[in-house]
Every structure is written in C-alpha cells, then in structure tokens.
N, C-alpha and C positions, 0 to 999 in steps of 0.2 A: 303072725299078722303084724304089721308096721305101725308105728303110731302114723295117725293121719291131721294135720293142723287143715283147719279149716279159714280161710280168707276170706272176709266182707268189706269190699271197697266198693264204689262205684264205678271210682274212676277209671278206666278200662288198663292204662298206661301204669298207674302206680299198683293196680293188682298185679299185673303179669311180673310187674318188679319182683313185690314183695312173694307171689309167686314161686317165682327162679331161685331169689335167698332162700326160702324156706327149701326146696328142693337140694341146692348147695346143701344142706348140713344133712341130706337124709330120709327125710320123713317124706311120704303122701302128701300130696296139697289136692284140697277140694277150695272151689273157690266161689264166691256168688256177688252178687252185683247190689244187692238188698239186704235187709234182715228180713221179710220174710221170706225170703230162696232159705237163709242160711237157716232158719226154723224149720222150715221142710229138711232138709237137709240132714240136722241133727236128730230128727225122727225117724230117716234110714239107714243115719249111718253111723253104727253102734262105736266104728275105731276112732270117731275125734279125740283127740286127747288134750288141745288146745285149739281157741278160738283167738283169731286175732282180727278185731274191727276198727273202721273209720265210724267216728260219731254221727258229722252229718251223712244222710244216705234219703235216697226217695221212696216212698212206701209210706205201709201205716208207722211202722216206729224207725227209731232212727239206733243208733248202737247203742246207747244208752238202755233204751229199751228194750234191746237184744239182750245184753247183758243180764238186765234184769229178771227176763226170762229164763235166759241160761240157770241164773243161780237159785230158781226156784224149782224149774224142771229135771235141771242135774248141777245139785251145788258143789261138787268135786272138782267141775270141769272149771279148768282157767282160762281166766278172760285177757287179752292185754287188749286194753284201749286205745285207740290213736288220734288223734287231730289238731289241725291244724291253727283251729279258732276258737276252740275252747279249752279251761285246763278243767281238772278234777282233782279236789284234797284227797292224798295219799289216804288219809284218815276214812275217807268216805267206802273205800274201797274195801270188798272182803281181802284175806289173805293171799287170797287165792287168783287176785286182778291186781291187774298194772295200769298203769297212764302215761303214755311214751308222745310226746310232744311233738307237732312235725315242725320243720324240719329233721328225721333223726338219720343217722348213717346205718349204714347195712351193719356194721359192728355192735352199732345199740340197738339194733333189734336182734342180730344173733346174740347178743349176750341176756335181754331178753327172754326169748325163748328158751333156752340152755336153759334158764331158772326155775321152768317147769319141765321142763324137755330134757335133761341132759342128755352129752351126747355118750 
C-alpha cells in the first residue's frame, strides 16, 4: 500500500497545486477543502501518513484545530502547517509538525515533506 499525504486548503487553485507536488514525488494525495472533510477523512482512511494544512479555512475549526485533533486522535501522524497570515513558534510545535510560511516554493515544501516522507 502507498503512503497517502492528505491536503486541507480551501483554496481550490493552491490545493490542486500543492496537489500535483505532492503527486511529483510519489505518494497518493487525498484532498479536502475543510478540517472537518479532512476529520471525516482521517477516520476512513487508515494510509495517511502525513497531513499538510492551511490555518485559515471555513468550518467549525480552522488548521490549527485540525492539528490539534490530529495529535490527540493519532499523535504519530505529522502535521505540516501552512499560512499565509499567521506564523507559529517552532517551540510550540510537537516533533512531529512543521510551519512553512507562505509564500514557500515547491522545493520548500518537497523538502518538507521528504522530512517525514522520505523518498
């Protein structure tokens, strides 16, 4: 079975981006529009091995909150954070999550990913 990285953006244009990279190095991509699509999501789908979210999003919680979910329902799973208008201290973060600042380039996110993913 492949590992599967899961996308949460809203924006329809930078998911299909971020998308396509993650497809480039390999891996399955599941993708959703929410945190709570990507909570449904991670309750059927046993192969994520990585989640990669935008902070702000529309719904009950935003990435932030996803995250926090993530690391209480399955704390293995890595998180990398994304956005644009917020940051978050490195310190704040488990071992196991990132905070990748936008604007980043397709290469700081494949290098990113590679950190839990190798290829």
């Amino acid at each position: 079975m492949s590992l599967t990285v899961l996308v949460v953006e809203d924006d329809e244009t930078l998911r299909s981006l971020i998308v396509e990279a993650v497809s480039l190095l390999g891996f399955r991509v599941l993708d959703c529009a929410s945190a709570d699509d990507a909570l449904t999501t991670l309750v059927d789908c046993s192969s994520v091995a990585l989640v990669i979210t935008d902070v702000c999003m529309p719904g009950s919680m935003d990435g932030i909150g996803l995250a926090k979910m993530i690391w209480i329902r399955w704390p293995s799973l890595p998180v990398i954070i994304t956005s644009g208008n917020r940051t978050m201290p490195e310190d704040l973060l488990p071992d196991h999550a990132m905070f990748l600042r936008k604007p980043w380039t397709l290469d700081v996110l494949h290098s990113a990913i590679t950190v839990y993913l190798p290829e």
